[in-house]
Phi, psi and omega in degrees: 000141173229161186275188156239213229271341200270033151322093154346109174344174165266324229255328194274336172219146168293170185316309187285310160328287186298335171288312163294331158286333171295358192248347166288117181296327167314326191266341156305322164323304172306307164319342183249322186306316178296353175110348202281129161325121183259090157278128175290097173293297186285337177302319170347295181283354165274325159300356195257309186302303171314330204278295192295318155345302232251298187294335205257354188280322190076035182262148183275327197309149189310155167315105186307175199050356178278339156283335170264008176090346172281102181343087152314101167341095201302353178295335174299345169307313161323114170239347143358142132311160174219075154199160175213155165211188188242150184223118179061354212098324191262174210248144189308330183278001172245326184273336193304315184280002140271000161293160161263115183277158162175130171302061217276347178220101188234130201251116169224099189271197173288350191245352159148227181208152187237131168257180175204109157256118197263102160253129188229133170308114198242030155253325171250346191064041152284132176232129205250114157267174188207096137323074193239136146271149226190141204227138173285345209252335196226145157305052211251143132245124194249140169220129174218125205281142196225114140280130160235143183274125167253349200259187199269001168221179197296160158307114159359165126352057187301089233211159154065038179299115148258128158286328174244134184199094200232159181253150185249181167250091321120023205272353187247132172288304179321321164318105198261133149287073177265152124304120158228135169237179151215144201277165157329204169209144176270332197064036172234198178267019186266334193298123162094348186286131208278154169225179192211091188261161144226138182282114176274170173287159169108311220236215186206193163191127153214182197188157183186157201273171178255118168091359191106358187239134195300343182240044163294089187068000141235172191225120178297354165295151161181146178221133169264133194241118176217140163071235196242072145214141176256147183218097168266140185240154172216132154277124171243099140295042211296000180240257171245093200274165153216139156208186202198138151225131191223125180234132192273168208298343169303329187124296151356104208260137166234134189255129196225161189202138169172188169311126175257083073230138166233115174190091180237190146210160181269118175274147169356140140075350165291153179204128213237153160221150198268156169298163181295153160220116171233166205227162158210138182196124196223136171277174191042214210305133214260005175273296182292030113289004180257313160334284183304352202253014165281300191312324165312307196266354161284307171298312208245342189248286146000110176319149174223144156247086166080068167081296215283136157316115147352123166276080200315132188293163180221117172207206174214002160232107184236009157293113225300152190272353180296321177284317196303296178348296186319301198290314193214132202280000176286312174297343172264040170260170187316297192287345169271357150299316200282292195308311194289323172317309131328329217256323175306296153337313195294293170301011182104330204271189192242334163226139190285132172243121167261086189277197199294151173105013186261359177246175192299141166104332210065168177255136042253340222266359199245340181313132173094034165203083187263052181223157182311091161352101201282291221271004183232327221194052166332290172294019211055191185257011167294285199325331186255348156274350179252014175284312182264345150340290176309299189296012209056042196244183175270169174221139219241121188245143184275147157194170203223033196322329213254358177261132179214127169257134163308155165081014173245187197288326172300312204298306180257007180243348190200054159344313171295332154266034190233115152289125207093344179045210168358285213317299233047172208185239175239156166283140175246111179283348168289326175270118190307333179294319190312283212295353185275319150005273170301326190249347161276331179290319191274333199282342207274305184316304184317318179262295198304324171251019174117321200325121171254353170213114177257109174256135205239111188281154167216098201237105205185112173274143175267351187296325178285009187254312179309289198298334192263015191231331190294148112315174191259352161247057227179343168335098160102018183296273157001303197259344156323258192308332187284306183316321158326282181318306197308289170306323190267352182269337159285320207300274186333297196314316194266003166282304202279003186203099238230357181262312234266151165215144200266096192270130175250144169219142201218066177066047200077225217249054197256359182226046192272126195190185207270353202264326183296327197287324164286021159220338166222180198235167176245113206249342184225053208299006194159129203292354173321341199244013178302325169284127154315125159108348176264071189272331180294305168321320157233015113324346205268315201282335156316298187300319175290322188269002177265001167282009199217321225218047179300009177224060156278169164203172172217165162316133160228167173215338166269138210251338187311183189249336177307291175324291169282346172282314171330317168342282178283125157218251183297013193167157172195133192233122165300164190238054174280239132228099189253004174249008162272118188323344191264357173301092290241054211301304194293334161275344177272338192284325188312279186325296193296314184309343200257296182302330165303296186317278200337292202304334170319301199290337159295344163284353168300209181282149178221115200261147136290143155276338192227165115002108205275136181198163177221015157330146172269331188272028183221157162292150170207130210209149161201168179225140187234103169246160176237129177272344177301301240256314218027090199206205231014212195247137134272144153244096168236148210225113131274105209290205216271312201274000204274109167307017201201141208247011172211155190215124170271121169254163203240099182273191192215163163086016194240124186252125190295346185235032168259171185237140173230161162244136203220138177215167214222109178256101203271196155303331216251033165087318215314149158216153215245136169239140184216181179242113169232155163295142197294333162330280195290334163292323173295338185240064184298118170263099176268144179239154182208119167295340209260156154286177183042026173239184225187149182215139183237125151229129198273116195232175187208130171291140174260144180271000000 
């Protein structure tokens, strides 16, 4: 017998853990007694593996899984490779099957099998690899496609490099087809907010992020939903993507994605590489299918440290230190980090965060002066790192590399790693002596004050720095090799210090995509919250970015309980004055204690209770379960306007003839515990008297 998807991860139980409960027959019971779907999953992942065999071998064979009786995943109608470009003018889909192929690798571990395909042109000696992957736990295929020039002159035209360029099965005009998405970020109340579009024939969709940073006002994520399949997509991309679904008046749709420009050529002995690409694609209900596809990106993606996720901070000071200055001159200075440092210990958190402002100019204008303010930081910042050592906290340094403001020291001492030069500009991480610079001043910084988080900002679009650099036969070069620099200048970092994590921030959450979510986690998913009163505004962005994302966090600056649970998830930072006499220690120590209990449960399965909405007049609820654990939370919100003192929610993921204990936590702490049946739990009555309060609950099977 095989499962689906509602299988508890291997990340959610260890390896050995998940082998042994498949081998009990009580817990197969369980899984049918609870509701979980007996689907072929795993043949699903053996048909996704066959499927990618087969389309990228460029083979005619019938649609894998149809001989075994197994429902084939429409997308498998496409027997294409699935991706395309143009070469000299012609098109891949015409050259391919006359290259020479060969199969030079294939790796097949516990977690699923890796090929490496080769073509190579054997008129210029362009060669195109394929990296492809296949997952045993998931209905999954990952791929990423490398050009090389091998031959002794530059190469044709390379041009309009799709990395994903797939045929759906869509073959019928009555057959509805949506999109769902969610948007980027903005830093509005629009960040993150879920959409529904459907492509009718006839018609087209396409998006692409603003400026160069990838999930700037558009999300490299997405599912196409047609018949009972779901097709979840990711781009991994840090730069400037495009992508389209176009379906013609017959019906039939095609989804292609990749740099939305290419039009180069390759010098001798060059080589490039295009964005990831990963597909999941699961029949019925599309929250397990975004489900299975948190476990995915949990299981195969998600940074580890010695095994474990990254532990997102909890702190209570996450203000950039350039404003604090203002208040007061004391804080961006040693002793006043090493006190703030102290004042963190005391409310609970875990981490000192050291935000923008700690170099000569301050920020922005100090961005390219990447040392300690000598007459504030005598000593560097070791002293405020072995400060936080001592209390046990981590310790979290800001930093902006890729931005140089003039008149600061890259700018006049090293021009030459600057697009913009004197002027300043973007730091060029394509060019190697630049990016070996940089990343040698953070390996030294790094060890030398302490560090447990290089967190790294960008508020800056790149794009128009890229595009003013390109040749006209060179198109999209420029920004090729910086992104390149970008991964291998992370790589190098999280290699030479195997402890360190990396937080990325881009004006918030403007740089979120699949190649950032692996090497690092989003601690500031959105600059929306620089303001007080958007306690709904991130509730909107928990329901939404959590269908795709599970190890975000955010920023607060209100204590209410209404406020930090909007707030809060795997981490939560304060916007405080914590060396000011009003500083509130016992409700921010209250607020963290509740947040600690909590944050394990955002890496379960994650169900909506409501309609995603910022209505005033509506309730808004979600539930984060662990199925390792049959454990987790509700958060539910009654909004300022809501006529209405009770909300039933309908939970998931519970086995109805089991028992929990469940307790119910209002604004006023208390909390009321009672034993209910998974029955009576999945069919929940929450009450909140007040408008604008909140209620969190926590349940656990008793054993």
């Amino acid at each position: 017998m095989k499962f689906t998807s509602k299988l508890p991860s291997a990340r959610n139980l260890s390896d050995i853990t998940y082998v042994k409960l498949m081998r009990r027959p009580h817990f197969i019971a369980l899984l049918l007694a609870i509701g979980f779907a007996i689907h072929p999953t795993v043949s699903r992942a053996e048909t996704i593996a066959e499927w990618s065999a087969q389309a990228f071998a460029l083979s005619s064979a019938p649609n894998p899984g149809s001989a075994a009786g197994i429902a084939s995943p429409s997308f498998l109608a496409s027997r294409t490779c699935p991706f395309s470009f143009s070469y000299g003018g012609k098109s891949s889909r015409d050259l391919l099957p006359g290259w020479e192929r060969e199969v030079e690798d294939v790796t097949t571990t516990l977690a699923g099998t890796k090929q490496t395909l080769r073509w190579t042109d054997p008129e210029t000696g362009l060669r195109l690899t394929a990296e492809v992957t296949s997952f045993k736990d998931s209905p999954a295929v990952e791929w990423l496609l490398r050009f090389e020039n091998t031959g002794a002159q530059d190469t044709p035209i390379l041009e309009d490099v799709q990395a994903l360029d797939l045929a759906l099965g869509t073959t019928s005009l009555d057959q509805t087809l949506d999109l769902h998405q969610i948007a980027g970020s903005s830093a509005t109340r629009n960040d993150f907010v879920p959409s529904k579009k459907t492509i009718l024939p006839g018609s087209s969709e396409r998006f692409a992020p603003n400026g160069g940073r990838s999930s700037d006002g558009a999300f490299p994520f997405f599912t196409l939903r047609f018949g009972d399949e779901n097709l979840i997509a990711a781009i991994g991309w840090t730069g400037q993507w495009s992508a389209s679904i176009d379906r013609d008046s017959a019906g039939p749709a095609r989804v292609r994605a990749g740099m939305e420009i290419t039009h180069l050529k390759l010098h001798p002995g060059e080589s490039i590489r295009t964005p990831r690409i990963l597909l999941l694609s699961h029949p019925g209900d599309r929250i397990d299918a975004q489900n299975l596809w948190r476990r995915l990106i949990l299981a195969h993606y998600a940074p580890r440290i010695d095994g474990q996720l990254p532990q997102a901070a909890i702190g209570a000071q996450s203000f950039n230190l350039t404003d604090l200055h203002r208040i007061s001159k004391l804080w961006s200075t040693e002793a006043g980090q090493i006190q703030a440092a102290h004042v963190n210990q005391k409310v609970g958190a875990d981490t000192l965060w050291m935000d923008a402002g700690w170099f000569p100019g301050f920020f922005p204008n100090g961005a390219g002066n990447w040392l300690p303010r000598p007459d504030d930081f005598p000593h560097g910042l070791k002293p405020v790192g072995e400060a936080s050592q001592r209390l046990g906290l981590r310790f979290l340094l800001w930093y902006e590399p890729e931005r140089v403001a003039p008149g600061t020291v890259i700018a006049n001492e090293h021009p030459e790693f600057v697009l913009g030069g004197k002027k300043g500009g973007l730091f060029n991480l394509g060019d190697a002596k630049a990016r070996r610079w940089m990343t040698d001043l953070l390996n030294r910084q790094i060890d030398e004050f302490g560090l447990d988080c290089y967190r790294q900002d960008f508020n800056m679009d790149p794009l128009p720095f890229w595009r003013e650099n390109d040749a006209t036969d060179r198109q999209g070069m420029t920004e090729i090799r910086h992104i390149e620099g970008l991964y291998a200048m992370w790589d190098e970092l999280r290699s030479k210090h195997p402890k360190l994590y990396i937080d990325n921030c881009a004006s918030g959450g403007r740089r979120i995509d699949l190649e950032t979510i692996s090497r690092a986690i989003v601690q500031t998913r959105s600059d929306s919250e620089g303001v007080t009163g958007r306690a709904d505004w991130e509730q909107s962005q928990t329901w939404g970015l959590s269908l795709y994302y599970p190890l975000s966090s955010s920023f607060m600056w209100d204590l209410a309980p209404y406020d930090f649970r909007s707030y809060a998830s795997r981490g939560l930072l304060g916007e405080w004055d914590v060396l000011s006499p009003e500083f509130p220690a016992g409700a921010v120590k209250t607020a963290f204690a509740e947040a600690k209990e909590n944050r394990p449960y955002f890496t379960g399965d994650y169900f909506p209770l409501t309609p995603w909405t910022m209505a005033a007049d509506h309730w808004m609820a979600y539930q984060f379960h662990r199925a390792d654990l049959d454990a987790g939370i509700v958060l539910a919100f009654r909004h300022a306007q809501s006529p209405r003192a009770t909300f039933r929610a309908k939970l998931r993921g519970l086995d109805p003839r089991g028992s929990y204990q469940v307790t119910l936590i209002g604004d006023d702490y208390k909390p009321v515990s009672r034993i209910m049946s998974g029955e009576t739990l999945a069919d929940l009555e929450l009450r909140l008297e007040k408008p604008r309060s909140s209620l969190l609950v926590r349940y656990q099977a008793q054993h």
